[in-house]
Phi, psi and omega in degrees: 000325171322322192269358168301323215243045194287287197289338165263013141331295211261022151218029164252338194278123178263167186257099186280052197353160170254106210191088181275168140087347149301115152316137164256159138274085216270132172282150162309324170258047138263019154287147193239120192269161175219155187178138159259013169082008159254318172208178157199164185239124162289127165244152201274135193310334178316303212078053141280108193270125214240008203206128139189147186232134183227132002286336184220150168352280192274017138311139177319079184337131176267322191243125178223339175330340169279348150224086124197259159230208188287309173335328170275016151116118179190154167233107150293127202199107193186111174347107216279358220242142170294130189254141189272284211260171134241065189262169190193145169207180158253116163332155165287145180072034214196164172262343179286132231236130158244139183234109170224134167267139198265129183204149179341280187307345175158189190208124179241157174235174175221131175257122163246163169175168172277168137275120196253145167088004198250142183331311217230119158297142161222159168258114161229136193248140177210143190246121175244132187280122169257310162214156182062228183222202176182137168264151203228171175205153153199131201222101168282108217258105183256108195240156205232162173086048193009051146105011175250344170279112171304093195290154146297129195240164142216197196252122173203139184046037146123351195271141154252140193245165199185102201201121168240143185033227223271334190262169188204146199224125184239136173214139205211146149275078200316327171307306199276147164267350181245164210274148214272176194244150175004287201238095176217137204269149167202182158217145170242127188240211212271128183126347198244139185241132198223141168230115136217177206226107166263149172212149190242143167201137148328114185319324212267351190256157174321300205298155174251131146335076179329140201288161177257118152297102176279345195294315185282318176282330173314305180296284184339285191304308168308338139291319159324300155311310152329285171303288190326307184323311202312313173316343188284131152247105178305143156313168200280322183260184194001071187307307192293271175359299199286312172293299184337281189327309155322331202259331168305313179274289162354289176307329171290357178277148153249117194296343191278336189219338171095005159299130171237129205281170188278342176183133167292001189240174171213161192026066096331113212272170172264312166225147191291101144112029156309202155226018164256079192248118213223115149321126168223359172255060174216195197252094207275144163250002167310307168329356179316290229256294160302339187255315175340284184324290176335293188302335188276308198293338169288320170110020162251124197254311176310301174304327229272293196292332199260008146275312169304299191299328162291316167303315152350293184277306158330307176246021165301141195071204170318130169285358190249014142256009156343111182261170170298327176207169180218171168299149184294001187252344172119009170293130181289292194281124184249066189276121158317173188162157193243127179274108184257005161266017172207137208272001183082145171284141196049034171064005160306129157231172341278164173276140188251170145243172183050176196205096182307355191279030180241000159260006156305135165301116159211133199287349179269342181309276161354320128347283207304296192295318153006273199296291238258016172281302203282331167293330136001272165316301201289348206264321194251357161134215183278156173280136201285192167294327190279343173280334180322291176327307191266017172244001161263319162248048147261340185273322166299318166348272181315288199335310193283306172277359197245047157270029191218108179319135177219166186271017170071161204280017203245338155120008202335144158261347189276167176324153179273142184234193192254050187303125193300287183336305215293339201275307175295341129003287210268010167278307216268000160296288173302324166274010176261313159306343207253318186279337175278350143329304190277305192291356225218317192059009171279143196290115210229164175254071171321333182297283172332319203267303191319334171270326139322287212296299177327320185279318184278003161245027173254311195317285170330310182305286172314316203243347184262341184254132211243114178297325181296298185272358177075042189183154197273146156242196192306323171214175207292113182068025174268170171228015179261163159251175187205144166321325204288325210305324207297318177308350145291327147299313161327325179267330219084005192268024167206133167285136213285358162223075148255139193345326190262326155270344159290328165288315186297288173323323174276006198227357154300313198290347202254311187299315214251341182255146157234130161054019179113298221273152196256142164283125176328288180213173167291113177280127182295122144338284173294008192061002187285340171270340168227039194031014173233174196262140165130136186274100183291178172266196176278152151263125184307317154327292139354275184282337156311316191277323180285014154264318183296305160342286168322301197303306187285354169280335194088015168281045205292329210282314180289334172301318195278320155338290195294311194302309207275007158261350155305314199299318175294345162307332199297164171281188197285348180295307192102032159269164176205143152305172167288338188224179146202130208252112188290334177289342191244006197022064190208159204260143161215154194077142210325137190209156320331179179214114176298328174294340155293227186007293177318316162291334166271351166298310172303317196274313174305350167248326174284007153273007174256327171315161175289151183259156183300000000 
């Protein structure tokens, strides 16, 4: 996508002052993801990394300054010199992130990347002279705990080591034979390549991580990427947006299990210096249902299937002990916390860890797990026994639960209610059984489901669609609206033009937009529906499904308006955030965020199918 967007590159490079060891005020999106399919790290355009948690996603951050200052950990790595420029891409087709800055004296660049596949996460940073000559400075701030332990450091096997509790930091300069220090001014000038390489190990074990060729891993992970690309089968359009996307949700993978976190970062906020601040780095199964799809329709099968089989292994036993979410290895318990030594980004608090919503009821989850147990089928043949199983007593489930108020699909902190999004959730749970029946010949009680899904779809009709407004709402005698509603044309349990989701679309469109973009919902002032204070931005997810919507309307002109005006949000990269607030022109909430990516993954291809 990089080589696409050259003018809104070049009216995104702000003029950076050089003031290393300074918090800046960095937007969410001048961030860069990096990632070996274990973790990953955001760097910042300064070319500061500022977020990484080691060994995994969901680890302690060695580096936290983005919600805090530098003292919570970062490696800052830039010219020391007043920088004129800034431009940055990803090679193509690649996860290796290049930066290079323009300064009086000449312009250097800099490559980051992961290394994939290696015993020991590493980082390699590498500087290369592109012209003149450039004073470089670079200073590793390393803090274990998310920014409050301070390590104790030293020189041992050729390394400077940087090790508190459980974690240990090898930071090695490749040129040099002795182990390179924190903090060093240097100069590069053009033709000369400088490396260097962090590796994270258990404090506790002997070995130093061995050297690394970086020159020799740069080519590798650039095969690696490369090759993987090769496998896409692209829409007939927006080739580039879509491999972006793809190589992100990749990276958003843990490979060891086939989870994919919902983001790699937490409390990123949803409003800016708020409290909706939300731990995103574990595995939604709402997330199911969208990345299953993303992945079969790119023609990645492999990603497709080792997420469905995590899904399996997840909700393996009782449904009714289903959670919402799980840890990326299938851990059930996420217990919140509050981290109270770090001021937040932009001062949003708190910064959470864990994330409490994962022992919430919420009744679409049972939807969710459904769709993609019955996509199964269409995508890997027939279901075998043990998914036979586990999609029929998610469907006795629903039968059982889904007279009973939850807290929707948005994660309400607030009272439980009768949400209408949720109540069709659990029709397209009994109607995903009921269709892997007819196809499957597997032995289902048809009677029973047929008489459900019916009851629970006269129940929606009647009690979820408000006559006065000509529109289906947010919950059962409410008058609000919600994003989620789009899930009716979606699931099937209405067609997008029948009279009533077309009134419903239009009662989106009057209630629900800012600037194009769909909101989830309006948040009550008092909190009563979803207990918290505060204004969000639009959600990208949305607005993405209200294209596939426009689409399935026979709106193409407006589907494809509304995609490529999505497309233009991404940062110069093609990332997105979870949200985006058009008064601040600016991405909010966890970044990257894959259920954004999935959903623009999904919409580049149904506006591209042939239409009917």
């Amino acid at each position: 996508m990089a080589e696409q967007i050259t003018q809104k590159q070049k009216a995104q490079e702000p003029v950076i002052p050089a003031q290393l060891g300074v918090q800046t005020n960095r937007k969410i999106e001048d961030h860069a993801l990096i990632g070996n399919m274990r973790s990953a790290a955001l760097v910042a355009r300064d070319g500061t990394i500022d977020w990484l948690c080691l060994p995994d996603f969901d680890s302690d951050a060695c580096f936290a300054s983005l919600l805090g200052t530098e003292e919570n950990g970062e490696w800052a790595l830039a010219p020391r010199e007043s920088i004129q420029k800034i431009t940055r891409r990803y090679r193509k087709d690649t996860l290796i992130l290049e930066t290079d800055f323009t300064c009086a004296s000449g312009t250097v660049r800099l490559i980051d990347f992961m290394p994939v596949g290696q015993e020991f996460p590493r980082i390699v940073r590498t500087v290369v002279g592109v012209k003149g000559t450039v004073a470089m400075h670079s200073k590793l701030t390393p803090r274990f705990a998310f920014g409050r332990s301070i390590p104790r450091v030293e020189s041992v096997g050729g390394s400077l080591r940087a090790f508190a509790g459980p974690d240990a930091l090898f930071l090695r300069r490749t040129d040099r034979d002795t182990a390179s220090p924190l903090v060093s001014n240097f100069e590069v000038t053009a033709g000369q390549r400088f490396s260097w390489v962090m590796s994270w190990n258990y404090s506790w074990l002997d070995q130093v991580p061995p050297n690394l060729d970086a020159e020799k891993a740069e080519q590798e992970t650039d095969r690696y990427w490369t090759q993987w690309v090769s496998k896409i089968v692209p829409p007939p359009r927006y080739r580039d947006e879509v491999v972006r996307s793809l190589i992100t949700i990749k990276a958003c993978s843990y490979e060891s299990t086939g989870g994919i976190v919902a983001a790699p970062t937490t409390s990123l906020p949803e409003t800016p210096g708020g409290e909706r601040n939300w731990d995103y780095r574990f595995t939604w199964l709402r997330d199911a249902v969208l990345a299953h799809n993303a992945l079969n329709r790119a023609g990645l099968s492999d990603e497709a299937s080792s997420f469905w089989k995590w899904v399996m292994r997840a909700i393996a036993g009782d449904p009714a002990q289903m959670q919402i979410m799980y840890g990326i290895r299938g851990e059930r318990r996420l217990t919140e916390s509050e981290l109270d030594w770090l001021d937040g980004y932009g001062g949003a608090k708190p910064v959470r860890i864990g994330n409490g919503a994962y022992n919430q009821f919420q009744l679409d989850v049972l939807g969710e797990v459904a769709a993609v147990l019955y996509a199964g089928a269409k995508y890997f043949g027939e279901v075998g026994p043990v998914a036979q199983r586990a999609l029929l007593n998610v469907a006795e489930h629903a039968m059982k639960v889904w007279q009973n108020p939850d807290k929707g699909i948005w994660e309400m902190r607030g009272p439980n209610r009768h949400f209408t999004a949720s109540k069709v959730a659990a029709w397209a749970a009994l109607d995903r059984a009921i269709k892997a029946s007819d196809e499957t010949k597997m032995a289902a009680p048809m009677e029973r489901l047929l008489e459900a899904r019916e009851t629970i779809f006269e129940e929606v009709c009647a009690q979820g669609f408000n006559r006065e407004l000509n529109s289906f709402t947010q919950y059962y005698g409410g008058k609000q609206m919600d994003a989620s509603l789009l899930y009716i044309p979606l699931t099937g349990f209405l067609p997008a033009t029948d009279p009533r989701v077309v009134s419903t679309v239009e009662c989106i469109e009057r209630e629900l937009l800012q600037d194009g973009l769909v909101l989830r919902f309006k948040p009550d002032p008092t909190g009563s529906v979803d207990g918290l204070s505060g204004e969000e931005g639009t959600f990208l997810a949305c607005s993405f499904w209200l294209a596939d919507v426009y689409q399935m309307m026979g709106r193409f002109e407006d589907a494809r308006r509304l995609f490529e005006h999505l497309l233009s949000l991404s940062n110069d990269l093609g990332l997105l955030a979870e949200e985006y607030m058009p008064k601040l022109h600016a991405q909010l909430g966890n970044f990257p965020q894959a259920f954004s990516h999935f959903s623009l993954v999904t919409a580049a291809y149904t506006l591209t199918e042939p239409r009917a």
